[in-house]
C-alpha positions as CSV (number, residue, x, y, z in Angstrom):
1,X,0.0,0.0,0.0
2,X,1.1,3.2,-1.1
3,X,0.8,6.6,1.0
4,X,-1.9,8.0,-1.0
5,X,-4.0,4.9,0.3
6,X,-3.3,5.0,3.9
7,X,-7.3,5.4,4.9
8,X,-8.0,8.2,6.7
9,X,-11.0,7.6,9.4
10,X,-11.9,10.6,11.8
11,X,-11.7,9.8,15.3
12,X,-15.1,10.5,16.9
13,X,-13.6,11.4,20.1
14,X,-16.4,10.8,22.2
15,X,-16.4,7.0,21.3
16,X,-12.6,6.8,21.5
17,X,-13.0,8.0,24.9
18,X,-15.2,5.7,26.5
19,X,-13.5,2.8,25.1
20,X,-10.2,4.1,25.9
21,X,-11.5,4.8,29.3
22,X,-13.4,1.8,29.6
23,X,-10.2,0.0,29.2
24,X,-8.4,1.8,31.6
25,X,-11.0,0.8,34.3
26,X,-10.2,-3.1,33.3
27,X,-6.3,-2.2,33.6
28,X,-7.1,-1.1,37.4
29,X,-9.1,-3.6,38.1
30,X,-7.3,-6.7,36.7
31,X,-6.1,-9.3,39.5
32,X,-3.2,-10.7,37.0
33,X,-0.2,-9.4,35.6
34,X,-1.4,-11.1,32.6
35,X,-4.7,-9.5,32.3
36,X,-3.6,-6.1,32.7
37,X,-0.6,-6.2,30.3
38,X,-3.5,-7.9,27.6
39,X,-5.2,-4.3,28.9
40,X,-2.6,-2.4,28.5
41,X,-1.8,-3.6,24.8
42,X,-5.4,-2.2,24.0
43,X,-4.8,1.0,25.2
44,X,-1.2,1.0,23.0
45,X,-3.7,-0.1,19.7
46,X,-6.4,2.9,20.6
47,X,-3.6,5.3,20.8
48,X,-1.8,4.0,17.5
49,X,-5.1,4.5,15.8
50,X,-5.3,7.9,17.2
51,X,-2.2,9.1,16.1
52,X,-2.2,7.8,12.8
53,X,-5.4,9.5,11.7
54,X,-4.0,12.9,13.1
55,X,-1.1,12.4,11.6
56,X,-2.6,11.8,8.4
57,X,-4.3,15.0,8.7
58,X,-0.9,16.8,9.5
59,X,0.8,15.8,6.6
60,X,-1.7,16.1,4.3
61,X,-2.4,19.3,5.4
62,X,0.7,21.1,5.6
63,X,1.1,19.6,2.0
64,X,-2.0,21.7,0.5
65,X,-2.8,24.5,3.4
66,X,-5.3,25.3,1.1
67,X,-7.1,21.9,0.9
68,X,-10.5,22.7,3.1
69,X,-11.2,19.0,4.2
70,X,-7.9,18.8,5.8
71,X,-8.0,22.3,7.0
72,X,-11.0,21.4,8.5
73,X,-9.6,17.8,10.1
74,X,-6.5,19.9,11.4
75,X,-8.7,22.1,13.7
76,X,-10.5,19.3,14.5
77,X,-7.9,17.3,15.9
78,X,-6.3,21.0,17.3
79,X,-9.1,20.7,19.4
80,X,-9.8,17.0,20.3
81,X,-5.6,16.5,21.1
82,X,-5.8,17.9,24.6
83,X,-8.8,16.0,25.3
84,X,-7.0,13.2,23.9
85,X,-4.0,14.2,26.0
86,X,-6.3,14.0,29.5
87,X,-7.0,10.6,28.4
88,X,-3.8,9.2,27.8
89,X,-2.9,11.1,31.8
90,X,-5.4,9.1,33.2
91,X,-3.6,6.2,31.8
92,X,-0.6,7.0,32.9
93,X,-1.9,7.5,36.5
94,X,-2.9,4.0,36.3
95,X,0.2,2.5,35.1
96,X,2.4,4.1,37.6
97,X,0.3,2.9,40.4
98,X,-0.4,-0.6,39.3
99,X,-0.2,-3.3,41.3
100,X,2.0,-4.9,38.9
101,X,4.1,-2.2,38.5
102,X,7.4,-4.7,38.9
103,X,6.1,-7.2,36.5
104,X,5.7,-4.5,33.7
105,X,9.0,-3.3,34.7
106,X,10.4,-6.5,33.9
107,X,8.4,-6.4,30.6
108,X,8.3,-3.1,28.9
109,X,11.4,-1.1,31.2
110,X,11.6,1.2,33.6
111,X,11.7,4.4,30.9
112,X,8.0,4.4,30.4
113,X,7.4,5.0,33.8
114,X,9.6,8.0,34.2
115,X,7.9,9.3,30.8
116,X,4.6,8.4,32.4
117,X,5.4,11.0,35.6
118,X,6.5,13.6,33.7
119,X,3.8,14.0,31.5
120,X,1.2,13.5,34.5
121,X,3.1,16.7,35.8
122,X,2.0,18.7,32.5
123,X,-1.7,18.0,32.5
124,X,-4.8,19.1,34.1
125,X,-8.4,19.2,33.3
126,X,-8.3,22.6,34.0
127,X,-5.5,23.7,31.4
128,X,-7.7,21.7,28.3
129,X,-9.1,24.6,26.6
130,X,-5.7,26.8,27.1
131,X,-4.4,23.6,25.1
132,X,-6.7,24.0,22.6
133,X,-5.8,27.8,22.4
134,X,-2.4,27.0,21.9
135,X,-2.8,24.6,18.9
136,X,-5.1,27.2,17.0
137,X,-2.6,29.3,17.2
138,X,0.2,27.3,16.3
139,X,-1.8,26.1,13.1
140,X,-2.1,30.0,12.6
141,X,1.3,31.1,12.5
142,X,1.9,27.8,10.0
143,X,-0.8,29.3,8.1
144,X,0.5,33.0,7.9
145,X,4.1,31.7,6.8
146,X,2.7,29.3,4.3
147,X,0.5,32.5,3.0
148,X,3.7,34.3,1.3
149,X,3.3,35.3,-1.9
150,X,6.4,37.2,-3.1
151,X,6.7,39.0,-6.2
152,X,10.2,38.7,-7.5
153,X,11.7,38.1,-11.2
154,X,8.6,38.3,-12.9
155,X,7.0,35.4,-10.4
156,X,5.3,35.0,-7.7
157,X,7.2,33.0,-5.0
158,X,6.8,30.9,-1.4
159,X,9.7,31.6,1.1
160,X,11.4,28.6,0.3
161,X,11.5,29.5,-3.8
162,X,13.0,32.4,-2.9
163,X,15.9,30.3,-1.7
164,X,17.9,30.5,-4.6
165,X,17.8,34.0,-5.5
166,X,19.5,34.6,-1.6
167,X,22.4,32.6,-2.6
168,X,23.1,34.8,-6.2
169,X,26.3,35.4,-7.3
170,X,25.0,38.9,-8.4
171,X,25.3,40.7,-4.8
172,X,22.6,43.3,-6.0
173,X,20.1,40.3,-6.7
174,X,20.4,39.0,-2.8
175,X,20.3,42.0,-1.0
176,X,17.0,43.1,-3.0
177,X,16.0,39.1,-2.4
178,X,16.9,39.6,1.1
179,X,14.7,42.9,1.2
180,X,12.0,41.1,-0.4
181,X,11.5,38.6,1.7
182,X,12.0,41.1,4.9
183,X,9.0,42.9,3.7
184,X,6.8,39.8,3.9
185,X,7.6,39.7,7.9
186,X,7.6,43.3,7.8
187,X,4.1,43.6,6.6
188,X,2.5,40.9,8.9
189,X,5.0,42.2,12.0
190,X,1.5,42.7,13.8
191,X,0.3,39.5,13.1
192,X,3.3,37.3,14.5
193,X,3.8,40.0,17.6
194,X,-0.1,39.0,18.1
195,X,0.7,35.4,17.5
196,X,3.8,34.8,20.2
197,X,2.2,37.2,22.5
198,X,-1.2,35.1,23.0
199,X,1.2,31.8,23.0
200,X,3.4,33.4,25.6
201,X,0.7,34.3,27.8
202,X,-1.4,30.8,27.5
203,X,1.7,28.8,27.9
204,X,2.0,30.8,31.3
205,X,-1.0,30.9,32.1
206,X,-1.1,27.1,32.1
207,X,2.2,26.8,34.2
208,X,0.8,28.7,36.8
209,X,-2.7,26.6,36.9
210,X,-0.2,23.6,37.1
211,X,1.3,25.3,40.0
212,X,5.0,26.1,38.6
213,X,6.3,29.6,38.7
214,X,7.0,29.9,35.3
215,X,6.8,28.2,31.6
216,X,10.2,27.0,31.6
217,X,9.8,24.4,34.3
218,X,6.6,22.5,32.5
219,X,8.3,23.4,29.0
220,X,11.5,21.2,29.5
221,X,9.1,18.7,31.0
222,X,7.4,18.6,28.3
223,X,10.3,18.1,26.0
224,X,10.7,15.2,28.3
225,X,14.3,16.4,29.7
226,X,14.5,14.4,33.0
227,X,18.5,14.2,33.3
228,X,18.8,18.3,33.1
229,X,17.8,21.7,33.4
230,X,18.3,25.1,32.5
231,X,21.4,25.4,34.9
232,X,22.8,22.7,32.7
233,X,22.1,24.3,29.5
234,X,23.4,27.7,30.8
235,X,26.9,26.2,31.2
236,X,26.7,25.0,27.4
237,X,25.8,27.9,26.2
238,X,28.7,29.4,27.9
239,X,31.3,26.5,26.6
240,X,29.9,27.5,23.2
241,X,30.3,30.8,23.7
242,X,34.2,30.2,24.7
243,X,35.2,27.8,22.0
244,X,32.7,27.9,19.0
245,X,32.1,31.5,18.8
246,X,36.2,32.2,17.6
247,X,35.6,29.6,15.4
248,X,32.4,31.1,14.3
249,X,33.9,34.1,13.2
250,X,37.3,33.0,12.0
251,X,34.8,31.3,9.4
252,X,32.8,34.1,8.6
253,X,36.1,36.7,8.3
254,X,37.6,33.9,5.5
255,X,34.3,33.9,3.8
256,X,34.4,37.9,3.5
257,X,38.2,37.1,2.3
258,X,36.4,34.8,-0.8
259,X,34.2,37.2,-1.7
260,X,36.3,39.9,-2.0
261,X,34.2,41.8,0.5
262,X,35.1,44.6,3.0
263,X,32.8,43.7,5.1
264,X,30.3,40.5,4.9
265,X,26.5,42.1,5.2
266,X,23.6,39.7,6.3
267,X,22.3,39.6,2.4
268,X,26.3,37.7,1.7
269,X,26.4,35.3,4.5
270,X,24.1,32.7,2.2
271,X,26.9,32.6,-0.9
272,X,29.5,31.3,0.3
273,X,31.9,31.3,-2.8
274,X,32.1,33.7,-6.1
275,X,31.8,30.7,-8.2
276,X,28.6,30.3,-6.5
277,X,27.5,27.6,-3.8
278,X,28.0,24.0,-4.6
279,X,24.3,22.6,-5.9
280,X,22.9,19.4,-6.5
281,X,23.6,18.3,-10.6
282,X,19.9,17.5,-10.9
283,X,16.1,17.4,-9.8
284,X,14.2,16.0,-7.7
285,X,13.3,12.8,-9.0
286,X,17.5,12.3,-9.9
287,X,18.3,13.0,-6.6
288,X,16.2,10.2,-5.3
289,X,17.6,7.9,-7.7
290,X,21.5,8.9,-6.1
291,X,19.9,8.7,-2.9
292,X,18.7,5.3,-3.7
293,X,22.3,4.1,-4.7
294,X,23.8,6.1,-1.9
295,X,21.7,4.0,0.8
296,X,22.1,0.4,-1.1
297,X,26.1,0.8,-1.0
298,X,25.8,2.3,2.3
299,X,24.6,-0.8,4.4
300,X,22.1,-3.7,4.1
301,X,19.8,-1.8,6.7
302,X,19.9,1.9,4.7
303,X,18.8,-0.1,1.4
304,X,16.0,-1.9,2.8
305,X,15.1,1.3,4.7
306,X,15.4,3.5,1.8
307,X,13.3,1.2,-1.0
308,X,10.4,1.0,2.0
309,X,10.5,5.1,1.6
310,X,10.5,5.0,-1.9
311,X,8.3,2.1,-2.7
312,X,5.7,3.2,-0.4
313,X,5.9,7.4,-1.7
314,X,6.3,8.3,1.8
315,X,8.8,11.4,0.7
316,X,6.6,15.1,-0.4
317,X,10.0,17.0,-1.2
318,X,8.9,19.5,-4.2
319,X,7.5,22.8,-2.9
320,X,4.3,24.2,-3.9
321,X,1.8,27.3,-3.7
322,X,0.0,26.4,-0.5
323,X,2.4,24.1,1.0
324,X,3.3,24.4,4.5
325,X,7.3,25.8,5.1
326,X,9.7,24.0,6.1
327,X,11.3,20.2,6.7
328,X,10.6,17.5,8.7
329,X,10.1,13.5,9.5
330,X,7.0,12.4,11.1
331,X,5.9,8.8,11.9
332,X,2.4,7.1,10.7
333,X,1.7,4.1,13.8
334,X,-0.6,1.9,11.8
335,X,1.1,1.6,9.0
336,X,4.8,1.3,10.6
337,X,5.6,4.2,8.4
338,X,7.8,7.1,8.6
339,X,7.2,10.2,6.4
340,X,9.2,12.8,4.8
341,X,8.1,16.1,3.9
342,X,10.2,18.9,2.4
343,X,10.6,22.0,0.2
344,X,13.2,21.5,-2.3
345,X,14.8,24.4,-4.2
346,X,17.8,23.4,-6.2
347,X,20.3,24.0,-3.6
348,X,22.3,21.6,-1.2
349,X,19.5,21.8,1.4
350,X,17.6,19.7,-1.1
351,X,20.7,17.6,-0.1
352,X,20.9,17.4,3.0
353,X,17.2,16.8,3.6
354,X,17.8,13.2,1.8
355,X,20.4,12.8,4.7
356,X,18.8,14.6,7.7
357,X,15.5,13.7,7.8
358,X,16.4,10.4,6.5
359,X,18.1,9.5,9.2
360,X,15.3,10.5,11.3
361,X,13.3,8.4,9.2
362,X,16.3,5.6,9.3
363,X,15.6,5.4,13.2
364,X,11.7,5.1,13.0
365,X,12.5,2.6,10.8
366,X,14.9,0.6,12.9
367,X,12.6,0.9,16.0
368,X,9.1,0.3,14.4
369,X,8.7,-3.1,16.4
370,X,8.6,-1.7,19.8
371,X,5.2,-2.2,21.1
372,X,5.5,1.4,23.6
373,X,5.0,4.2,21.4
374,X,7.2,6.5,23.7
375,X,9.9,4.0,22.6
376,X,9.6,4.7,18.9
377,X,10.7,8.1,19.0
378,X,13.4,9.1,21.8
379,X,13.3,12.5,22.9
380,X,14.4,15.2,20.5
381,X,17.9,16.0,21.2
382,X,18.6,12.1,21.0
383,X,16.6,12.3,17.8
384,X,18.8,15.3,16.0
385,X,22.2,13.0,16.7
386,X,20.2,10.4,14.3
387,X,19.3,12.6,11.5
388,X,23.1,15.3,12.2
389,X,25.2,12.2,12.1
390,X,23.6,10.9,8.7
391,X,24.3,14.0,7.4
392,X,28.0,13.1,8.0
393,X,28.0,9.2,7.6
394,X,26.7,10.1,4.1
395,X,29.9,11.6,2.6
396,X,31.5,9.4,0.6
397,X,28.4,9.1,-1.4
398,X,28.5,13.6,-1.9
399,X,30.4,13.0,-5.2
400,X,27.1,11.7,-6.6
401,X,25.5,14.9,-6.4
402,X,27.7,17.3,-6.0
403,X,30.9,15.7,-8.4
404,X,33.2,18.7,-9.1
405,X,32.0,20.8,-6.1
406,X,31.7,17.8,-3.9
407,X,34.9,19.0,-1.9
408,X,33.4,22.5,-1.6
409,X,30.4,20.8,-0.1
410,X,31.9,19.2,2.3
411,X,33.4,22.5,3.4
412,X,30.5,24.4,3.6
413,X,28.7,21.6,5.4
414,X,31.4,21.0,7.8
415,X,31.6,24.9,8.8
416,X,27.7,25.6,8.3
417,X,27.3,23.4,11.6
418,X,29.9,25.7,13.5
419,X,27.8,28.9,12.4
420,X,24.6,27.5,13.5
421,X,25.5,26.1,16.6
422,X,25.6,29.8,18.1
423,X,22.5,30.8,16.5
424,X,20.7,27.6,18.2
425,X,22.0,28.8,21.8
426,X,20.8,32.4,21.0
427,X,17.3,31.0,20.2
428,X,17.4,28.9,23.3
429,X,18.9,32.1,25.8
430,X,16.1,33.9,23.9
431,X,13.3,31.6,24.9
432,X,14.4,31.2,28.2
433,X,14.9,34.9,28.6
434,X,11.0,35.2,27.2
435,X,9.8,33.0,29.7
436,X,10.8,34.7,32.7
437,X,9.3,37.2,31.7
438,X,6.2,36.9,30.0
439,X,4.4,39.9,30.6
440,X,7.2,41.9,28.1
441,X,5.8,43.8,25.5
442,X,6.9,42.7,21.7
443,X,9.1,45.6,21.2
444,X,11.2,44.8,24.6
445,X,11.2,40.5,23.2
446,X,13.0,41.9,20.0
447,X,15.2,44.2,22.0
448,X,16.4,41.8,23.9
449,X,16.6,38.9,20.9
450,X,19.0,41.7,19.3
451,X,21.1,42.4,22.5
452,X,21.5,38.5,22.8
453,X,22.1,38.0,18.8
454,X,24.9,40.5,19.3
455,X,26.9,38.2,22.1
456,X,26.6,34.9,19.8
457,X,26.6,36.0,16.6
458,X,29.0,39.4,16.8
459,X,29.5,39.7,12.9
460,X,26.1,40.1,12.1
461,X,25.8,43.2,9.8
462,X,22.1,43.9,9.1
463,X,23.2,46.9,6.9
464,X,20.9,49.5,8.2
465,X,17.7,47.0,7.8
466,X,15.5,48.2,10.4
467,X,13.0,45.8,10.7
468,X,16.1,43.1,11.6
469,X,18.1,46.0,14.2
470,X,15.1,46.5,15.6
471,X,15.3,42.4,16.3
472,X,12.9,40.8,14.0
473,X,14.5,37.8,12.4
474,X,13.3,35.2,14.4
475,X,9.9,35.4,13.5
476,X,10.8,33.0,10.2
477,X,12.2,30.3,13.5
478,X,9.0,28.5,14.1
479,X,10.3,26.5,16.3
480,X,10.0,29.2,18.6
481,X,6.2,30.3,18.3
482,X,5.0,26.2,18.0
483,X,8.1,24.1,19.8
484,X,9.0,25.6,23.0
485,X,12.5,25.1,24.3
486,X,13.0,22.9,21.1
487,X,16.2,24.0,19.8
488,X,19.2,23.5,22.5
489,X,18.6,19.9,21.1
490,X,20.0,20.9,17.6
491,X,22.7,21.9,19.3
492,X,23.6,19.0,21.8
493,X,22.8,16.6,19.1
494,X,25.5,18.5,16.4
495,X,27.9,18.3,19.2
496,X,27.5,14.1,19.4
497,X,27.3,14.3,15.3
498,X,30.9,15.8,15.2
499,X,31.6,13.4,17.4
500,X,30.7,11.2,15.0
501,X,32.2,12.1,12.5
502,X,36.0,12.4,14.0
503,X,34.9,8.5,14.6
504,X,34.3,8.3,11.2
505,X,37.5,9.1,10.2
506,X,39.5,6.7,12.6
507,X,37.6,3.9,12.3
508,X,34.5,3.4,9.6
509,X,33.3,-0.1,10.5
510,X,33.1,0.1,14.3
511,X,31.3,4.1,14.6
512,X,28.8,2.6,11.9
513,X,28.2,-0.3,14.9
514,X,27.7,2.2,17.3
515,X,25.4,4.2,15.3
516,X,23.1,1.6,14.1
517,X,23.2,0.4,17.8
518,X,22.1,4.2,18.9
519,X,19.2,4.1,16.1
520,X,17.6,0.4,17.1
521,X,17.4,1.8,20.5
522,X,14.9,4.4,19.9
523,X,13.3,5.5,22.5
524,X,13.9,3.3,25.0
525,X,15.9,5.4,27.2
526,X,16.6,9.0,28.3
527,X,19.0,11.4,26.2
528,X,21.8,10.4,28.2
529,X,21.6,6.8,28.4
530,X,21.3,7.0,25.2
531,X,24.8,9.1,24.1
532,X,26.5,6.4,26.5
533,X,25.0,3.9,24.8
534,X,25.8,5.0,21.3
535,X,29.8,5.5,22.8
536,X,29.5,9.5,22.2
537,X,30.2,11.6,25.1
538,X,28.2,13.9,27.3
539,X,27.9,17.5,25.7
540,X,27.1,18.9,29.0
541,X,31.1,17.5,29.9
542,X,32.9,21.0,29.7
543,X,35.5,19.1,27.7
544,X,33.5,17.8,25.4
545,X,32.6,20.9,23.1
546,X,36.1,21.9,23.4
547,X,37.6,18.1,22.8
548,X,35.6,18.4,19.2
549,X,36.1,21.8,18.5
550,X,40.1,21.0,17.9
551,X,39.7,18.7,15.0
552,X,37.7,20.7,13.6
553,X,39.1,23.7,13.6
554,X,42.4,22.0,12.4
555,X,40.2,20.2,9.5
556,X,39.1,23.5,8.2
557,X,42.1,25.4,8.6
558,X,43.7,22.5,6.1
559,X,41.5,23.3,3.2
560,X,42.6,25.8,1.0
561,X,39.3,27.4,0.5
562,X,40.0,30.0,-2.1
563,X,40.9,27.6,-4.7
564,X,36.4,27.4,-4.4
């Protein structure tokens, strides 16, 4: 069965609920260990059968925004998920005080019951319709990006088409690219401060209900963090702030050098090179055809993983009028399948979607047999290390892409992780810092986004755009307006890919082991479990960022990057 034939159903929450809690009742009130794990396996099928259908409608929608019936079935379900959410509590309630709690120990670990009391502590009855609140406006702000309509060399373009034209080699074409696109956020600047504000304030709102002081405590619970907190992250950020940052801007200063600039301007830093960025050699459907050799030479697993994808049409790469912005890997229960969904444009982010999210995807597929849905997915800076190190366990295949400018890929890709990694702390100190203080107006949240761009990012020349020094630019991060406190994970997870990839070098066979080992666990264990488990170290030891920041400063320094 092919994707277009996965049957959609609607979930009639009502009926799901009293047969879901119907067989909760019969897990409490079963007198064997036998009986309530048969219970217990119900309750795993009623959820998989919930998920899939409103994952259905995710995909499908964010594929067509436009397409009513979905649009319709998203708010549905944007509604219906926190009920949905109260039920699934009420099950976890149960499970952590069952009488057999030792005998499903013993069966199914101990790591669903630590999931289980952490998601107990970020759910009420009382916080259902500030739930629903916070969906509708999440769809909404999905919604307004999706709605650009740029006019540009004689077209009318998305965000993502605009890509292209922000990467030029004619620097008049991406500044006034640059500028177009600005205007877009520009225009709606209302609309998002509206947007963020209203989330700010629910998400609040429904900490304080829950009884914590503020956001940040029930946020990183809900990220499932149980082996750290902010204080944690706050010494990484510092650590990156000591030994990226240089490199950071050592990279950016020999980029200028290339380009012959005086002085690189925020329109510049997407071309990288005056013979222009290395690009993929062909479209869509070609690059899927490499990709397809890449996996089947890569390992026995990859090619089996890779034909399923294929086979099955479970990849939407090509962008479209209407279709959501954006990248990412999503999971379908029923039918065991993952799902890719991106916006290609002709540039090597068309690339390294067919590594990224495939090695999210690669994961799903390696732990689609566990029975605990919390073990299919692990929690999501343990899920970036999957689809960061495929990016990097992927290179000796970049020749089939890339050929001539495959080395000039692999500098750019190399370096482009050492100039985000400062922009994902500066989104996280910026979330935290919003957080803390949630009664700030929009003007005082950019302010203070600028001031904090400024310490991690201290090259950034906006060139007198107002609507940036005034602190605008991350209203294109959606991660911050519908993922909250999802982005430190990009972050830790790049630090165990470089990791990786110094591995890579010394020893091939063995770090493959070790990765493959990593992606079969899933879910099955907290974050940092699992970067013991996949032999990576913690990037929370101060060492750590430092240990891999050597190589790869000394890698980079070794390529002459002017002959590019």
């Amino acid at each position: 069965m092919k994707f277009e034939d996965y049957k959609y159903e609607k979930v009639d929450i009502k009926k799901f609920s009293e047969e879901f809690n119907k067989h909760v009742e019969s897990f409490n009130d079963s007198i064997t260990f036998e009986e309530q794990n048969k219970e217990m396996t119900k309750l795993i099928e009623l959820r998989n059968n919930f998920e899939t259908m409103a994952t259905l409608v995710e995909i499908r929608q964010s594929i067509d925004t436009k397409d009513e019936f979905y649009d319709k079935e998203k708010n549905y379900y944007d509604e219906v998920r926190p009920i949905y959410q109260g039920l699934v509590t009420n099950y976890y309630k149960a499970l952590i005080n069952s009488k057999f709690k030792s005998d499903l120990v013993e069966e199914w670990g101990q790591w669903i019951f630590k999931i289980a009391e952490m998601e107990i502590k970020t759910y009420s009855d009382e916080i259902v319709d500030d739930l629903k609140l916070e969906n509708r406006l999440s769809t909404q702000y999905a919604k307004l990006l999706a709605s650009a309509e740029i006019k540009f060399d004689g077209k009318v373009l998305n965000l993502s088409q605009m890509g292209p034209y922000l990467q030029s080699m004619d620097r008049n074409i991406r500044k006034e690219s640059a500028e177009k696109a600005t205007e877009f956020f520009e225009k709606n600047e209302s609309k998002f401060d509206e947007i963020y504000d209203k989330l700010v304030k629910v998400r609040d709102k429904m900490a304080k209900k829950l009884g914590y002081e503020s956001f940040t405590e029930l946020g990183y619970l809900r990220m499932g963090r149980s082996e750290y907190g902010p204080e944690e992250v706050a010494v990484f950020r510092d650590q990156v702030h000591k030994n990226i940052v240089p490199i950071a801007n050592k990279i950016r200063k020999k980029q200028e050098k290339r380009l012959g600039l005086d002085k690189i301007k925020y329109y510049d830093e997407p071309l990288e090179y005056l013979t222009g960025n290395a690009k993929p050699k062909g479209d869509k459907d070609w690059m899927v055809n490499k990709a397809k050799k890449m996996y089947s030479e890569l390992s026995p697993e990859t090619k089996e993983f890779f034909q399923f994808m294929t086979e099955k049409n479970l990849l939407d790469l090509e962008t479209k009028p209407g279709k959501s912005m954006g990248g990412y890997c999503t999971y379908i229960p029923e039918y065991k399948s993952p799902f890719i969904f991106a916006n290609f444009n002709g540039t090597s982010a068309d690339v390294d979607v067919l590594t990224h999210e495939a090695g999210h995807a690669f994961q799903n597929f390696r732990s689609r047999d566990f029975k605990i849905p919390e073990y299919i997915w692990p929690t999501l800076e343990a899920c970036e290390i999957h689809s960061m190190s495929m990016e990097f366990i992927t290179w000796p295949w970049m020749k089939l892409f890339f050929r001539e400018e495959t080395d000039k890929y692999k500098y750019s890709h190399l370096s482009s992780g050492i100039l985000f990694i400062p922009y994902g702390v500066l989104v996280d100190e910026f979330q935290h810092w919003v957080y803390e203080n949630p009664e700030a107006t929009p003007t005082e949240r950019k302010k203070t986004w600028r001031e904090i761009e400024k310490k991690y990012l201290p090259l950034k020349d906006y060139d007198g755009a107002t609507f940036y020094e005034r602190g605008g630019y991350w209203f294109r991060q959606g991660h911050i307006f519908r993922d909250p406190f999802y982005y430190i994970d990009y972050t830790l997870a790049q630090i165990c890919a470089y990791q990786y990839w110094i591995k890579f070098n010394e020893d091939r066979n063995s770090t493959w082991k070790d990765y493959l080992k990593l992606c079969n666990a899933g879910g099955s264990k907290p974050f940092l479990e699992l970067v013991e488990y996949g032999n990576l170290e913690s990037p929370f030891n101060k060492e750590t960022v430092e240990n891999i920041s050597t190589p790869i400063n000394d890698w980079l320094s070794g390529i002459d990057d002017s002959k590019f």
